[in-house]
N, C-alpha and C positions, 0 to 999 in steps of 0.2 A: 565441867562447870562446878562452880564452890559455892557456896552462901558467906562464907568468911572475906573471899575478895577476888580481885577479876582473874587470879595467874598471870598465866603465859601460854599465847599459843606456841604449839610445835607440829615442826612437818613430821611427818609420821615417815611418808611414801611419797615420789612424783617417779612417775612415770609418761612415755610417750605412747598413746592410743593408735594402733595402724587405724581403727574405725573408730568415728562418736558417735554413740549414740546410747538409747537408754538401757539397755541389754551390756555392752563393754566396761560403761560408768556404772553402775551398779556394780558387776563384781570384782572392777575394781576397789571399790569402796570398801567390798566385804574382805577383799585380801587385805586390806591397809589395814583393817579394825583388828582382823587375826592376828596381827604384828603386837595389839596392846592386848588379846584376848587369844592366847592360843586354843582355849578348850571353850567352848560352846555354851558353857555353866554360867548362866545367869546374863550373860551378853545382852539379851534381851530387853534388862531393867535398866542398863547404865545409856545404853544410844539414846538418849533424848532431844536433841535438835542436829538438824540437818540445814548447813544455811549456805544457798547456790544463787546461782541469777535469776531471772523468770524463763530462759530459753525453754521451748517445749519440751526438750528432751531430757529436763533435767526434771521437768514436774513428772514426766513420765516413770525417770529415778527412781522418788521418790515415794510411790506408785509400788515400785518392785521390792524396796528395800522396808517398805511398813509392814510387808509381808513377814518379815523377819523379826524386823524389829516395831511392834506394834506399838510404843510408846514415844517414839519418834514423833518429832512435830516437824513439818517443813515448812520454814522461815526462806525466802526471797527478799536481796536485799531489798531495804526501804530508801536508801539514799540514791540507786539504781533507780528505783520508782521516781522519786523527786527529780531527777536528771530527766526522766522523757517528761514531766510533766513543764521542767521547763524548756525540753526542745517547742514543747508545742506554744509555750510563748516566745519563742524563738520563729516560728511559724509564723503565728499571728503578726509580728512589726516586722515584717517587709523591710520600712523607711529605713529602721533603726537598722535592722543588718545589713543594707547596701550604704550605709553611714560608717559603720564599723570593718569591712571589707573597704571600702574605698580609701578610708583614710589610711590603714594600716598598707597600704601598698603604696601611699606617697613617701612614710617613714622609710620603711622596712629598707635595708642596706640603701641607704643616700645618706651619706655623712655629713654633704654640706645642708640637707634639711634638716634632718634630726638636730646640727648645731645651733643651726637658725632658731628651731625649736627653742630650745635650752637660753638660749639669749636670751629669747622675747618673753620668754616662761618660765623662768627659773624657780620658781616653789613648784611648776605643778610638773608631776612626771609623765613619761613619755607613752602616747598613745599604746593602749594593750593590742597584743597580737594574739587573741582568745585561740584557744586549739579547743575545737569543738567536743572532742572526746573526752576533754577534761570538764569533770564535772561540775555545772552552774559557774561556767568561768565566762559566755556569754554574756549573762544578765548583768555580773561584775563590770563588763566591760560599755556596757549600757547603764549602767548608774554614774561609769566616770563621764560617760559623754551627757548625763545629764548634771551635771555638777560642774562640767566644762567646754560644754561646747562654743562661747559667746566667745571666749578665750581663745579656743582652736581656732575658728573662724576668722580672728584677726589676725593669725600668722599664717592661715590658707589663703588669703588677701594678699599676702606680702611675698607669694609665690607666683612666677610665670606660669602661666597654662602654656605655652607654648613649649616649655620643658618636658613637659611628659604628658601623655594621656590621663595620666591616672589624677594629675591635679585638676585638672577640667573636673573631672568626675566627683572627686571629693567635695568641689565647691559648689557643684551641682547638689549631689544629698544634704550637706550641710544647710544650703538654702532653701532646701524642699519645704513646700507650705505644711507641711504633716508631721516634721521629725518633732517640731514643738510639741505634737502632741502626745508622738508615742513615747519620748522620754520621758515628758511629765507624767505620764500616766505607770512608765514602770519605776520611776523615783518613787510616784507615791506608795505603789500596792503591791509589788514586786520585792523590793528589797530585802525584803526575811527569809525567802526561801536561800540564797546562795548563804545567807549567816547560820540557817537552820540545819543545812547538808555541812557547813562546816564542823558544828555542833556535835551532829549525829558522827561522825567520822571520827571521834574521841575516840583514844584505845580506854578500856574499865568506862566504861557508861553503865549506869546501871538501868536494868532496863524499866524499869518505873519514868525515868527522864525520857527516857529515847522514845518510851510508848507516847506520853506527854507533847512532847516535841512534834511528833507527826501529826497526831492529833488537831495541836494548836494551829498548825498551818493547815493542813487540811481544812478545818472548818475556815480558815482565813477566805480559801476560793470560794469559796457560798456570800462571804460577804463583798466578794469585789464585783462594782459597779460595769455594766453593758455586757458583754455578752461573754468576755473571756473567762469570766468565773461559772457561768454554765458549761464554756466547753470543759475548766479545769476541773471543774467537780466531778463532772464525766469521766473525764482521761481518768484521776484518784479512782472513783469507782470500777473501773475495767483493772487497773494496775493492783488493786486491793483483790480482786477477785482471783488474778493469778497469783498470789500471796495464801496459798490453802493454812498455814498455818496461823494466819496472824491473828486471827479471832480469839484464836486459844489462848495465843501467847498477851494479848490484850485481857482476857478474861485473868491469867496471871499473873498482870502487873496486878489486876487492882486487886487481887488476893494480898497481894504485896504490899499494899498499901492500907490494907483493914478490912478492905469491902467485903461487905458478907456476901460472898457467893465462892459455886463448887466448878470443879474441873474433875472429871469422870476419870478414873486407872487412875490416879496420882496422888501419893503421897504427900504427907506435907512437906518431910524430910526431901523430895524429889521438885518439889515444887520451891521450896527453898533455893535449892542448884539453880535456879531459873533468875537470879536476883541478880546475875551481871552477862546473863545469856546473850550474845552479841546479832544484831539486828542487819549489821550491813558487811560486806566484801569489799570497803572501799581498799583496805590495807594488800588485799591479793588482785584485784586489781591494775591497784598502782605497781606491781610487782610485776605484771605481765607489761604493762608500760616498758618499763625499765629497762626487762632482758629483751624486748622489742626493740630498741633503742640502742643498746648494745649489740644485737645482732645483723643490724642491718648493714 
């Protein structure tokens, strides 16, 4: 990490684990670091953050490897955090996911619908086919159905239910006495977290923004009306607690930003490097996507 500007990351080491677990990742970690640190002399001062998923075997990790290197801080992605906070509005609207499941299976390979589609509709594009691992692509796909569904609905009319099961069922959800509700409801109070994960997912963010960012949404759940801003304040709170380092690392944005206060062991010069310290895995992630994707 720099104070002058973000770099570049680089692989160091990937290797294949016959076992995972917090015992194997650890020294593997410690072989990787010896590859940029052959001799042991001051090692110690330069490991400063360590940034993995929440899995328990990684807080474990990081547990083993403070040991060593005591000035380490372990960061857990936060845009990983935002992703189960919105599985669990993804939980809560039922309506809106058997509306989103249903329609997507009248599309998906039927060329003579999807044409039909495009006829009837030609500004608005073709119902999303959300892959739930990809992150807050859900909630996107429940903003389009609240911005068009009065539109779908007229060309789910102009299909046979006797053609396929699956249109019976789309025009079942679409006309459910409730979807009214739950889309309006995620149009209005929902929409910034999939803009905010986008945000956060920036290569060079510096972390003053990114602290900001989580922040601002976070405090968003405390304001949203009936009961799903209690459950989401909850969820933030439990997913913050598996986040052992983020206190600190919040304690030195606001260094970073003037605030008069301290951070114990740390330089200024070291607290400096801290100014575009990166908060999320979404980039190694999408990388295990990928060669998943090619290997199958």
């Amino acid at each position: 990490m720099d104070s002058i500007d973000a770099g570049s990351p680089h692989l160091i080491m990937c290797t294949v684990l016959e076992k995972t677990n917090h015992a194997t990742i650890a020294r593997t970690v410690r072989n990787a670091l010896r590859l940029l640190w052959p001799t042991k002399e001051h090692e110690e001062n330069i490991f400063l953050a360590f940034l993995t998923d929440s899995a328990v075997y990684m807080l474990k990790v990081a547990g083993a490897l403070q040991v060593f290197y005591p000035k380490m801080i372990h960061i857990t992605c936060i845009v990983h955090g935002l992703h189960r906070a919105a599985e669990e509005i993804h939980l809560q609207h039922p309506k809106a996911n058997n509306l989103i499941s249903s329609i997507k299976k009248v599309f998906v390979k039927a060329p003579a619908r999807t044409a039909l589609f495009k006829e009837e509709l030609p500004e608005i594009p073709l119902p999303p086919e959300p892959v739930l691992t990809r992150w807050g692509i859900w909630i996107n796909a429940t903003l389009y159905y609240c911005s068009h569904i009065e539109d779908i609905k007229k060309v789910l009319h102009l299909l046979n239910p006797e053609d396929a099961a699956c249109i019976n069922s789309a025009v079942l959800a679409a006309d459910d006495v409730g979807i009214q509700s739950e889309l309006s409801y995620i149009g209005a109070y929902i929409k910034t977290i999939p803009e905010t994960m986008t945000k956060l997912e920036e290569r060079g963010l510096q972390l003053t923004t990114a602290v900001s960012l989580l922040n601002t949404v976070t405090a968003s759940f405390n304001k949203l009306p009936g009961s799903l801003g209690r459950i989401l304040t909850e969820k933030m709170k439990k997913i913050e607690e598996r986040n052992p380092g983020l206190e600190t690392v919040k304690k030195i944005s606001g260094i970073l930003q003037g605030e008069p206060q301290t951070v114990q062991n740390y330089t200024p010069k070291e607290i400096a490097a801290f100014k575009y310290c990166p908060l999320n895995s979404y980039e190694v992630e999408r990388t295990f996507s990928v060669y998943e994707e090619h290997t199958c």
